[in-house]
BAKE-364140 format. One line per field, with one value per residue (C-alpha): x, y, z; residue in one letter. Coordinates in nm, 4 decimals. Layout:
u: X_... $
v: Y_... $
w: Z_... $
residu: A_... $
//
This chain:
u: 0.0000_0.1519_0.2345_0.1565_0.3958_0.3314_0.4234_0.1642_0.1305_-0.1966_-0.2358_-0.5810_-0.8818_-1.1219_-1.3429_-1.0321_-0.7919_-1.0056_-1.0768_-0.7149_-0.6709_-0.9808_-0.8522_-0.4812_-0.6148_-0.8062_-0.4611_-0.2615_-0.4347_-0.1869_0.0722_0.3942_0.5189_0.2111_0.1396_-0.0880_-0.0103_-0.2691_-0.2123_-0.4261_-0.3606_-0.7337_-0.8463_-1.2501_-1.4855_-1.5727_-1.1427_-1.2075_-1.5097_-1.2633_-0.9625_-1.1735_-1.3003_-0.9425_-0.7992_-1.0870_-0.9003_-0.5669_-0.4396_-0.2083_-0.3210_-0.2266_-0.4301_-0.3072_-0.0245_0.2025_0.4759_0.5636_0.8730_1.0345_0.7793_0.8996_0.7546_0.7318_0.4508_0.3097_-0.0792_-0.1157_-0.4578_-0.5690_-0.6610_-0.3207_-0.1592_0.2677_0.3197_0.2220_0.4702_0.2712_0.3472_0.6833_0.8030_0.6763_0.8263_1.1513_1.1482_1.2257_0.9227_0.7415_0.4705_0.1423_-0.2089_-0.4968_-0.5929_-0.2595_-0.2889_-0.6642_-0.4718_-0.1735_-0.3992_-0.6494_-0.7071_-1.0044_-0.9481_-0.9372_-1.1113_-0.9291_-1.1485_-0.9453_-0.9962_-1.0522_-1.4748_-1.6822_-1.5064_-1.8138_-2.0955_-1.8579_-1.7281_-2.1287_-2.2139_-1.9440_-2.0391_-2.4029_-2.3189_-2.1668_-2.3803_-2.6110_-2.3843_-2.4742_-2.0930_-1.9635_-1.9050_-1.8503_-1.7913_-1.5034_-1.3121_-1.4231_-1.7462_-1.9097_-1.7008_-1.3344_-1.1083_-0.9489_-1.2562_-1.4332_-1.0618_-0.9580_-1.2568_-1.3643_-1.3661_-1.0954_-1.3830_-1.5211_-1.4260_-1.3755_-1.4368_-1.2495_-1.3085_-0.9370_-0.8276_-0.5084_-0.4313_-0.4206_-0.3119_0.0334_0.1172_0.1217_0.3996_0.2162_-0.1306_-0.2397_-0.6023_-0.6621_-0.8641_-0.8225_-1.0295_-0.8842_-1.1718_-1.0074_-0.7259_-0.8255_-0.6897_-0.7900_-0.6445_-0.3288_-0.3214_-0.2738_-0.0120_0.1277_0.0840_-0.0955_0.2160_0.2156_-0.1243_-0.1213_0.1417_-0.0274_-0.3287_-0.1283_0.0167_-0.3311_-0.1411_0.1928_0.2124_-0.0512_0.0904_0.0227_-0.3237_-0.4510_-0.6997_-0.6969_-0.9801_-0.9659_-1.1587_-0.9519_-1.1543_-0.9765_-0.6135_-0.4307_-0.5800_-0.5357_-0.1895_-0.1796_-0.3675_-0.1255_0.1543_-0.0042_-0.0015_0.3018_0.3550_0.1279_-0.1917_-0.4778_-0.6535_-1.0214_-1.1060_-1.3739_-1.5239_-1.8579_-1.7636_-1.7519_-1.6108_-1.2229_-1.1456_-1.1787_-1.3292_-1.7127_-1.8391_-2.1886_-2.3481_-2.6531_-2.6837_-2.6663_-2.3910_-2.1925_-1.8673_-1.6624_-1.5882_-1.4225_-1.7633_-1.8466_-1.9882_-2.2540_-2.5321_-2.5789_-2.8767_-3.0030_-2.8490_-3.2149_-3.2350_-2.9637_-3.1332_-2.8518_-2.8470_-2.5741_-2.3007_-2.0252_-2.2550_-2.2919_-1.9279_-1.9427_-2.1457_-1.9465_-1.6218_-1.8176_-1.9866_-1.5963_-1.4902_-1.7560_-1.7348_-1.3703_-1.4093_-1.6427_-2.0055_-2.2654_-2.3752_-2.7303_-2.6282_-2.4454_-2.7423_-3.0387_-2.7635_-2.7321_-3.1015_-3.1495_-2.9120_-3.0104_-2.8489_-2.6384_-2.7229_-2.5075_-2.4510_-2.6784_-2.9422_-3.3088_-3.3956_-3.7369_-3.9394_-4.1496_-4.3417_-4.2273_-3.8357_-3.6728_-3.3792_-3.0700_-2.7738_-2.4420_-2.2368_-1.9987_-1.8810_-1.6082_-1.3832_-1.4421_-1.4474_-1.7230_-1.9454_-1.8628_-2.0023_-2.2905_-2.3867_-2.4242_-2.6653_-2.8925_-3.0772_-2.8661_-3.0092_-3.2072_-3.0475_-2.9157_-2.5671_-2.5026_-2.0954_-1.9190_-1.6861_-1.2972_-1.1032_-0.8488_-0.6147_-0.7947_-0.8744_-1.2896_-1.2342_-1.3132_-1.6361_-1.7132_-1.7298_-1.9528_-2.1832_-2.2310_-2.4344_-2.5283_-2.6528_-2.9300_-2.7708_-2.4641_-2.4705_-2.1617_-2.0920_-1.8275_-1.4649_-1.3662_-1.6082_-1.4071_-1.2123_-1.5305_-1.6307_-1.3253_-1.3350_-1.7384_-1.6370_-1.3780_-1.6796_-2.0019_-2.1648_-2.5264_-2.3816_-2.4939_-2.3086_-2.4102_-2.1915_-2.3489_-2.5124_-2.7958_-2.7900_-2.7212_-3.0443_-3.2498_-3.1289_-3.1853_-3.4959_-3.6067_-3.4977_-3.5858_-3.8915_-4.1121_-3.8888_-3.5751_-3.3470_-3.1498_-2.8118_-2.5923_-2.2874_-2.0061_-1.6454_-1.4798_-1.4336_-1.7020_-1.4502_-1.5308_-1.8971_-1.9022_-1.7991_-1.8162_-1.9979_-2.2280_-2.3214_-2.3051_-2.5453_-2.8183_-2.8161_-2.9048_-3.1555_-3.2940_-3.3090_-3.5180_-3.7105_-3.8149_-3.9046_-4.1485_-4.3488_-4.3996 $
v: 0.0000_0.3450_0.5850_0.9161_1.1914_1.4501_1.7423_1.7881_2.0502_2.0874_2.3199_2.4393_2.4877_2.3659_2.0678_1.8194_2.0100_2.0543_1.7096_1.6476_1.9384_1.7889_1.4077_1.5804_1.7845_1.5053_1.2670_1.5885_1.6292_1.5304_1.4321_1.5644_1.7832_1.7416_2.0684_2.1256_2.4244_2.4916_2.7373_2.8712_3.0597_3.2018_3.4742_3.4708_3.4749_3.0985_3.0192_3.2494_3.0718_2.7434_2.8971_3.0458_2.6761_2.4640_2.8145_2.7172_2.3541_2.4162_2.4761_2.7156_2.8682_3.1089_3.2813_3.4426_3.2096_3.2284_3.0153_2.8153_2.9662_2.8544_2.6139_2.2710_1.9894_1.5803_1.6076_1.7880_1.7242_1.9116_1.9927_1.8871_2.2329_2.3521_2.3202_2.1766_2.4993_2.7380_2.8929_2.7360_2.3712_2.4933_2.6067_2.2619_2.0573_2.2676_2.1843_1.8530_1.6774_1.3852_1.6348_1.3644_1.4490_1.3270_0.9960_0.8987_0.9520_0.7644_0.4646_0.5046_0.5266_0.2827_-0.0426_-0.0983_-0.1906_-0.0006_0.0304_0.3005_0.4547_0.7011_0.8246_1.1852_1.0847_0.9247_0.8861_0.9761_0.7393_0.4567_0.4883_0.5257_0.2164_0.0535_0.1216_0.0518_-0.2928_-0.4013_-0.2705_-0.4934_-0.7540_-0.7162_-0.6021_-0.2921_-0.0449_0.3156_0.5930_0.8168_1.0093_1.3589_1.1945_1.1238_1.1720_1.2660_0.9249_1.0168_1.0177_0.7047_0.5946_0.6691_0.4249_0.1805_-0.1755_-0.3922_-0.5574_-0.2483_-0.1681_0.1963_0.2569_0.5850_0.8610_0.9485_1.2431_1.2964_1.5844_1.2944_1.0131_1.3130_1.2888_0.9341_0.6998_0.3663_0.4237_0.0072_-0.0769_-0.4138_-0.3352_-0.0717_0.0716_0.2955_0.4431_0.7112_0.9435_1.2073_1.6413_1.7484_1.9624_2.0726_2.3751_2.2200_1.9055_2.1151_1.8405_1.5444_1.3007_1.4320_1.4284_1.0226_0.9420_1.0560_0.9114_0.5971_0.5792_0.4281_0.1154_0.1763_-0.0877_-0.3376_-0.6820_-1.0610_-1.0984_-0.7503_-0.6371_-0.3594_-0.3163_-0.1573_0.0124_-0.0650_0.0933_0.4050_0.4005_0.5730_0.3496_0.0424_0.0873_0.0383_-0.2919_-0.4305_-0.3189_-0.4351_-0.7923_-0.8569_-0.7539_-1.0227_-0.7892_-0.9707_-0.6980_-0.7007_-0.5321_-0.3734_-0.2491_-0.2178_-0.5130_-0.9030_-0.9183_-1.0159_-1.3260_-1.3079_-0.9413_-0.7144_-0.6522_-0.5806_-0.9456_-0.7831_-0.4999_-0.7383_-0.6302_-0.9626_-1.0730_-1.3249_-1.5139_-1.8544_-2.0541_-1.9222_-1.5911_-1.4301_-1.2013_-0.9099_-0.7010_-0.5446_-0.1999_-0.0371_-0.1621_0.1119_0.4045_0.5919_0.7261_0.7165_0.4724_0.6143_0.4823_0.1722_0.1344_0.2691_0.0406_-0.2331_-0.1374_-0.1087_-0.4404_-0.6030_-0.4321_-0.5344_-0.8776_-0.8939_-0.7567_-0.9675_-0.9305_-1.1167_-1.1799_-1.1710_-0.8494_-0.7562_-0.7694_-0.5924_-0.2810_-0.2217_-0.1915_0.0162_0.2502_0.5968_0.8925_1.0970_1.5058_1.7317_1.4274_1.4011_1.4471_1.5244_1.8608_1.9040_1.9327_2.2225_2.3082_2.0106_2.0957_1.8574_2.0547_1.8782_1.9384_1.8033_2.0552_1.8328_1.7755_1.9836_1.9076_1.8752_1.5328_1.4645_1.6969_1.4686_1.1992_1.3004_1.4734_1.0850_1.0690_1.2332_1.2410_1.4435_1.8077_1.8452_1.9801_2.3502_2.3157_2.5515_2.6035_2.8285_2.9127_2.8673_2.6991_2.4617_2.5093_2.2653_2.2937_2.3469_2.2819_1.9157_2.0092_2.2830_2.0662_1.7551_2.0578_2.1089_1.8123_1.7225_2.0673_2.2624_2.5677_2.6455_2.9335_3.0377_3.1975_3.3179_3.3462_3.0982_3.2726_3.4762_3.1075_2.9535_3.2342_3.1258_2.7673_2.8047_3.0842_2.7795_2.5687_2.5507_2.5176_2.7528_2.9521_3.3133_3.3879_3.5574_3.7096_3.4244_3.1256_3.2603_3.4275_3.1501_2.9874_3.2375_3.2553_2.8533_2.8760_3.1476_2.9353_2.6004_2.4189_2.1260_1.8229_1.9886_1.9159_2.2212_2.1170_2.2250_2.0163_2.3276_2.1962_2.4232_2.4628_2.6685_2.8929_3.2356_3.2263_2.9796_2.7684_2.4678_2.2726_2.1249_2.5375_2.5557_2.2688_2.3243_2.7259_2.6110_2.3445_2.6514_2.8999_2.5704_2.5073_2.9246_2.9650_2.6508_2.8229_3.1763 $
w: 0.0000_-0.1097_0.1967_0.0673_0.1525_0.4528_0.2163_-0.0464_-0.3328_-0.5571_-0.8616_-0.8950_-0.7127_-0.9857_-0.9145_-0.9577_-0.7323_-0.4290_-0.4546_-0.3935_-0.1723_0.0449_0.0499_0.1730_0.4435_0.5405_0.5927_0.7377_1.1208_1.3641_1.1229_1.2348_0.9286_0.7404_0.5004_0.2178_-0.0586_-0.2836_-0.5627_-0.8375_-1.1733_-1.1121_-0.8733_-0.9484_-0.6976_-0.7434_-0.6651_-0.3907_-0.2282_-0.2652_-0.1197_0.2036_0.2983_0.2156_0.4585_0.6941_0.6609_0.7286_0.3705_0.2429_-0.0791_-0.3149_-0.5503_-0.8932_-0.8821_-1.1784_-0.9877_-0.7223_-0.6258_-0.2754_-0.1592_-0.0497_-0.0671_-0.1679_-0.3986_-0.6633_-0.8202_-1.0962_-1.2120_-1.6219_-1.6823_-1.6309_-2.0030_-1.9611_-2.1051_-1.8257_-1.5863_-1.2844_-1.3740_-1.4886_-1.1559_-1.0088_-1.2425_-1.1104_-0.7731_-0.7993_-0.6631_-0.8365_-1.0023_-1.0831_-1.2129_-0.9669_-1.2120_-1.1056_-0.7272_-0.7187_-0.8738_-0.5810_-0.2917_-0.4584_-0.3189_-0.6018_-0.9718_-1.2601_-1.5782_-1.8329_-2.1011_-2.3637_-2.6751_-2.8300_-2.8100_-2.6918_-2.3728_-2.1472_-2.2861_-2.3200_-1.9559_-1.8261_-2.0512_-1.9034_-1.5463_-1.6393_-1.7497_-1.4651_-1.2292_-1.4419_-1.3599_-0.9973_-0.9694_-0.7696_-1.0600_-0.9942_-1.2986_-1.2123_-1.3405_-1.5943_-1.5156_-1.1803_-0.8465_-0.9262_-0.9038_-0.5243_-0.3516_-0.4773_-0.4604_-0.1198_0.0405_-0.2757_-0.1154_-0.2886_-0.4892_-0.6450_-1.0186_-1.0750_-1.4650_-1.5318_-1.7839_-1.8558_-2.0296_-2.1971_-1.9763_-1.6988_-1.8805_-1.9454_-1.5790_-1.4528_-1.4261_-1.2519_-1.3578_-1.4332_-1.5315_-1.5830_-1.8778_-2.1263_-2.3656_-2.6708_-2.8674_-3.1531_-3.1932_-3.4168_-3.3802_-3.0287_-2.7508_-2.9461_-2.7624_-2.4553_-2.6352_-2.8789_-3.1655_-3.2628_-3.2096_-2.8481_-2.7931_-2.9094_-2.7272_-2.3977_-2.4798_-2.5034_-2.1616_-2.0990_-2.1791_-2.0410_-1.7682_-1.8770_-1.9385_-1.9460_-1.7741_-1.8679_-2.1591_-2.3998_-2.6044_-2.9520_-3.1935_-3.5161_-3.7261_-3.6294_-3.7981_-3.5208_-3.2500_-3.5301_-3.4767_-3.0961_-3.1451_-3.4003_-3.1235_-2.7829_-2.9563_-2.9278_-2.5698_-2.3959_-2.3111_-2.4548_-2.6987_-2.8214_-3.1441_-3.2257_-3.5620_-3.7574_-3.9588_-3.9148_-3.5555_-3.5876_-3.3828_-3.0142_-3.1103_-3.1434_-3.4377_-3.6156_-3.8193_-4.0364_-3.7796_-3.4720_-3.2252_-3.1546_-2.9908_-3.0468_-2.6958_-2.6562_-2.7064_-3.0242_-3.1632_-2.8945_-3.0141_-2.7901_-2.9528_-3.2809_-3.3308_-3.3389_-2.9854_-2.8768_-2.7027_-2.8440_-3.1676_-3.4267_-3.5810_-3.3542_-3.0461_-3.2151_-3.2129_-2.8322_-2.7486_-2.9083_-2.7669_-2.3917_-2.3908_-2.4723_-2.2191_-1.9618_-2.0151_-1.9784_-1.6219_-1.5583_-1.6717_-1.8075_-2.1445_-2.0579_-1.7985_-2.1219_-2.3129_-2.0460_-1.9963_-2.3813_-2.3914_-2.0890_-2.1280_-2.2054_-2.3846_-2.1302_-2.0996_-2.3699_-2.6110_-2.8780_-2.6333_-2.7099_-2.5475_-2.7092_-3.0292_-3.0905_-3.4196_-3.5666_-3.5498_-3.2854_-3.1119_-2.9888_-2.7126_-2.7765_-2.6225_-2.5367_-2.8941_-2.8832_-3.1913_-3.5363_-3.5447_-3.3176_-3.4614_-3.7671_-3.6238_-3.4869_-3.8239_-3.9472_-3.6490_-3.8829_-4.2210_-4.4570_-4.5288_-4.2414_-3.9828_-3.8883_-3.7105_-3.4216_-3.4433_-3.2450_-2.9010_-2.8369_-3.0955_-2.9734_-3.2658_-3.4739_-3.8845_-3.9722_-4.3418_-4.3346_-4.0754_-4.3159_-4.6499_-4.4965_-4.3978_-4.7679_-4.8005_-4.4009_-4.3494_-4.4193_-4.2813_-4.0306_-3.7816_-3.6431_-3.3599_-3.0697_-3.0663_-3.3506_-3.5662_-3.7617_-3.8473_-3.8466_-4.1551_-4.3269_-4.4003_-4.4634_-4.7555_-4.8804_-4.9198_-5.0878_-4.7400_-4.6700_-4.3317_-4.1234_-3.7960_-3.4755_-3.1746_-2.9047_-2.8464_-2.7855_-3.1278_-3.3085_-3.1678_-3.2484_-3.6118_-3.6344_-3.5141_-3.7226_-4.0007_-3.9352_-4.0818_-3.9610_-3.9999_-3.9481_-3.6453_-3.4934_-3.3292_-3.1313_-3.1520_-3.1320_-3.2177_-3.0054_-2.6497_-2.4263_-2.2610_-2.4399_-2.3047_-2.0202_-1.7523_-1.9675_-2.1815_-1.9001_-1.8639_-2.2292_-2.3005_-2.0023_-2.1578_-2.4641_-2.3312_-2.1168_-2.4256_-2.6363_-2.3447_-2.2657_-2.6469_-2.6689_-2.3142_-2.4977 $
residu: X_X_X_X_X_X_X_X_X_X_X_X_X_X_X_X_X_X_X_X_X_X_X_X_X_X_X_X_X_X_X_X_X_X_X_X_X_X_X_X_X_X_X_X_X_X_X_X_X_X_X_X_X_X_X_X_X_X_X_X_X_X_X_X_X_X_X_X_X_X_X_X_X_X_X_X_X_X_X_X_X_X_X_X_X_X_X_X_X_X_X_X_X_X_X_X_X_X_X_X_X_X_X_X_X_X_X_X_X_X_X_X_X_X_X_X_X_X_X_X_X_X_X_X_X_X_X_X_X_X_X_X_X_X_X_X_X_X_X_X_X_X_X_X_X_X_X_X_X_X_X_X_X_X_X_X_X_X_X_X_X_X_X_X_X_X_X_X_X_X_X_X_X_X_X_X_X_X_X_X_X_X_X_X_X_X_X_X_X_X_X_X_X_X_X_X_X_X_X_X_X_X_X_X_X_X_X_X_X_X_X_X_X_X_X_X_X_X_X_X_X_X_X_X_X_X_X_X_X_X_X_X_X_X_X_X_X_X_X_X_X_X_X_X_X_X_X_X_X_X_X_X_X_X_X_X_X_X_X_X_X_X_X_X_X_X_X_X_X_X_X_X_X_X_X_X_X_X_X_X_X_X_X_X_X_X_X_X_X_X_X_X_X_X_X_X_X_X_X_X_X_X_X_X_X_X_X_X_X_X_X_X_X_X_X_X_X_X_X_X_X_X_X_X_X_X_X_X_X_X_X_X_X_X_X_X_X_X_X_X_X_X_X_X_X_X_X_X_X_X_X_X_X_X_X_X_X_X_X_X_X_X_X_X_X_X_X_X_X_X_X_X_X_X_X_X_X_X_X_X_X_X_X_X_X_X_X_X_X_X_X_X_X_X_X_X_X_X_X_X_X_X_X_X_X_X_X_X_X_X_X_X_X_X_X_X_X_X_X_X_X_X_X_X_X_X_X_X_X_X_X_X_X_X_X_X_X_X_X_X_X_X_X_X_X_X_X_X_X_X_X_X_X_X_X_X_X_X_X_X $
//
């Protein structure tokens, strides 16, 4: 069992770093040379509100941080909002201290199992399915992670039979040096967060640290149908993990697949059907996939088939992905603010019939390229609307294109706009592929805005 240290550092007071800050204080009563430093690049009244209670605690904690200059300690946790870039986690990685993110802490204080899911999308709903199924299972699952609780605090008191399936970010997956799931789960690795990484190669490679210290005994599974995550497959082989791929065709041996649209996997008896894919509550060929790559996943740690099968049924969209919000005068308005790259608006454009929908794009670009987004609008789309910071590049790759498109300044713009120009039969979506950042707190506030806006207009 890992002793942590009695010096601890944690960089931000966001929902993941008072977490840590909480779980530290909570070890550091009594504990002769026990100190907790908390510092913060914000200084908002929301950081503030944080800061007074971990004070109230017996933390340290600096606000407006743009270093850590002088402290000492054993320990750093670095929040995954805090890019490798900034001069914060600069100064940490200076001091000499083992600097960790918090995904890699839950796994050292852990005395649970864990369940990694990666990928640029579809992260979320595959790590819920996940959980779903083995609760299903009658099994002690618990969703962690970007989703749910944050990892330490399921973590620091899951039994050692609980199974802790965790959403994991690249920003986390960047900081950990022991993280070991037994079973893995790669989805895609398509442009994403290259602000933060500073290129794709980086950004894959971090994502890949999911599998850094599986071996014999452990599972990866794969969506191969992806060429970036194809590749990993083809490499884990040879290492002794056992790997599970998935794709939308004939399932590969020992793999999930799709027989004439019935979701199947291959297991040592023979090929199992799970369920038709029109039996999915959620919509789309990417959750097909998700759902493929979930139930592998599942039954390696340990589910059912018949669990397996109930769960895929029962399991319902989650809020901000492709998720229903209402229909009113015929046009059917969706939230999935929490597609937040190019390529997941992509995909949940083939969610739909083709020239029906009005696409709501717009907020912080994260250095990635629209053109691609911009030219399947030409035949997805009815219209675009475009809106907040990334407008202006937004604009650009639209004019490239033969794409329909009219901009606003906000969200709330943009709605109005698509609703002024939508028809019965026509689905208005917001599905953004950018970050939230330049209007809100994130895409949760971004998506249940927009489902308030929808929801306002239908009562007038």
């Amino acid at each position: 069992m890992w002793d942590p240290p009695a010096r601890i550092a944690v960089l931000g007071t966001g929902r993941t770093g008072e977490a840590v800050a909480r779980w530290a204080l909570s070890l550091s009563a009594g504990r002769e040379g026990a100190e907790v430093a908390v510092f913060s690049e914000d200084d908002d009244e929301g950081s503030r509100e944080v800061a007074r209670e971990l004070i109230a605690l017996g933390a340290r904690v600096t606000l407006g941080a743009r270093d850590v200059d002088g402290l000492r300690t054993d320990l750093v946790v670095a929040s995954p909002g805090i890019a490798p870039h900034r001069p914060l986690l600069r100064s940490a990685r200076e001091l000499g201290a083992p600097v960790i993110s918090e995904l890699e802490l839950a796994w050292r204080v852990s005395r649970a199992r864990f369940i990694a899911v990666t990928g640029t999308n579809g992260k979320t709903t595959v790590t819920s399915l996940v959980a779903h199924l083995l609760t299903t299972s009658g099994l002690d699952a618990r969703a962690v992670g970007n989703i749910g609780q944050p990892s330490i605090l399921e973590a620091a008191t899951a039994p050692p039979a609980a199974l802790l399936v965790a959403e994991c970010s690249s920003f986390q997956l960047a900081l950990t040096d022991t993280f070991h799931p037994f079973v893995s789960v790669l989805l895609n690795i398509t442009p994403d967060h290259l602000d933060w990484h500073g290129s794709l190669e980086a950004y894959e490679r971090d994502k890949a640290r999911v599998f850094a210290h599986q071996a014999e005994g452990d599972t990866a599974v794969v969506d191969v149908d992806d060429a970036r995550s194809a590749a990993w497959a083809q490499r884990l082989g040879s290492s002794g993990v056992h790997v599970v791929r998935v794709t939308l065709s004939k399932p590969p041996r020992g793999g999930a697949g799709l027989v004439d649209e019935m979701l199947t996997v291959d297991t040592e008896a023979g090929p199992a059907a799970l369920v038709e894919s029109s039996e999915l509550l959620i919509r789309g060929g990417h959750n097909v996939a998700n759902a493929l790559a979930a139930a592998a996943a599942a039954l390696r740690a340990g589910a059912t088939l018949e669990a397996v099968r109930e769960g895929l049924r029962t399991f319902e969209p989650i809020e901000h992905r492709l998720q229903t919000v209402a229909t009113l005068g015929g046009v059917t308005y969706v939230n999935d603010s929490k597609a937040t790259n190019p390529d997941a608006v992509l995909k949940a454009l083939d969610a739909f019939d083709g020239g029906r929908v009005i696409v709501l794009l717009g907020g912080r670009n994260k250095h990635n390229d629209f053109s691609a987004l911009a030219r399947r609008c030409e035949r997805a789309c009815r219209l675009a609307v475009l809106f907040g910071e990334a407008r202006s590049e937004l604009e650009q790759a639209f004019r490239d294109s033969d794409a329909e498109f009219v901009s606003a300044t906000t969200m709330a713009g943009a709605l109005r706009l698509a609703r002024d120009a939508a028809v019965p039969g026509d689905v208005v979506l917001l599905s953004p592929a950018c970050a939230s950042f330049d209007e809100f707190a994130g895409f949760e506030d971004r998506g249940t805005t927009f489902a308030k806006l929808v929801r306002g207009a239908g009562q007038r």
